[in-house]
Each structure stands twice: as structure tokens, then as C-alpha cells.
C-alpha positions in Angstrom: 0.0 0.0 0.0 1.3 3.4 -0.9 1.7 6.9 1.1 -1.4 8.2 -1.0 -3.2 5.2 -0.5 -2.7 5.3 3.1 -3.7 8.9 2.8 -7.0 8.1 1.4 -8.3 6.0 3.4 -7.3 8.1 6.5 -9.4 11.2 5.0 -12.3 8.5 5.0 -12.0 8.5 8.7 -14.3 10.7 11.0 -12.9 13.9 12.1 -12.5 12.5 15.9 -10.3 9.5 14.4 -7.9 11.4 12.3 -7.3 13.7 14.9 -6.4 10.3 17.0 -3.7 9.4 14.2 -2.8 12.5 14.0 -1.6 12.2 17.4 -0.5 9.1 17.3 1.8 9.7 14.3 3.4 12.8 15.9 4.0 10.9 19.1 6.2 8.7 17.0 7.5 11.1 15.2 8.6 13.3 17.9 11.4 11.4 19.5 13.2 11.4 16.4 12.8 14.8 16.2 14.1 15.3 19.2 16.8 13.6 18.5 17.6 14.8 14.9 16.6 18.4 14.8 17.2 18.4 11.1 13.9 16.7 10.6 12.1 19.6 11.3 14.0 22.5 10.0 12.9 26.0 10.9 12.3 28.8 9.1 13.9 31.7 9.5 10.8 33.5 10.4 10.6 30.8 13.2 14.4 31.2 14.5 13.7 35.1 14.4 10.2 34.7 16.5 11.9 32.1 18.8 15.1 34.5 19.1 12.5 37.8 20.3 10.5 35.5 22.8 13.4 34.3 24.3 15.3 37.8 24.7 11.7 39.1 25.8 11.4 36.1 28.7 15.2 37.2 29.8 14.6 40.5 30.2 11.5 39.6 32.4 11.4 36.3 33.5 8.8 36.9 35.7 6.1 37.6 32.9 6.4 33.5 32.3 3.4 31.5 33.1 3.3 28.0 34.4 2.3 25.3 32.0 -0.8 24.6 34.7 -1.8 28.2 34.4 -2.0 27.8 30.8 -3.3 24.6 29.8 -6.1 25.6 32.4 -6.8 28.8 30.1 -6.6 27.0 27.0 -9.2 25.1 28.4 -11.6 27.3 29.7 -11.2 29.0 26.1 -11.7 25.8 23.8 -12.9 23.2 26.3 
């Protein structure tokens, strides 16, 4: 079975289930990624973005929220 065949029959899926694989496949992604940054080049856009918000949090490390604080917002907002 080929990449677009595999493709296919995933679009066939419900929205609930593809977001599953979705998942899924980045989970196993991600470790390689981790491992191999060059799998997931960024853009120099990205770098630049990355490169502000870190200066920014230096300057004013205090203005950081904890992950809690903002996974509980994100979840107020979009359930």
C-alpha cells in the first residue's frame, strides 16, 4: 500500500479518528525529532520569532506562566 493510499483511506476516517492518528503519528515522530533536529527545519521567520520571545522572557522572566496556568486557560477557552 502506498503513502497516497494510506492517505486516502485516512481522509475516509471521522474527524475525531484522524485527529487520534494525527496524534498518534506525531508521538512517534517526535522522539526522532528530538533527537535529529534536522527533521524539522525552521524557518527563518521561526528562528527570528523564537530568538524575540526568548530575549523578551530574559529580560522579564517573571512575565512566564506556568504550564498549569496555561493549559487551564486553553481550556476554559476551547474546552
Amino acid at each position: 500500500m502506498s503513502v497516497q493510499d494510506i492517505e486516502a483511506e485516512a481522509l475516509k476516517l471521522p474527524a475525531g479518528e484522524r485527529i487520534r492518528l494525527a496524534q498518534e503519528l506525531w508521538d512517534s515522530i517526535a522522539p526522532e525529532a528530538e533527537a535529529n533536529p534536522d527533521l524539522l527545519p525552521l524557518s527563518e521567520e521561526q528562528i527570528q520569532e523564537l530568538e524575540r520571545r526568548l530575549a523578551e522572557h530574559e529580560r522579564d522572566p517573571s512575565s512566564a506562566l506556568p504550564w498549569e496556568e496555561v493549559r487551564a486557560r486553553l481550556r476554559a477557552r476551547f474546552g
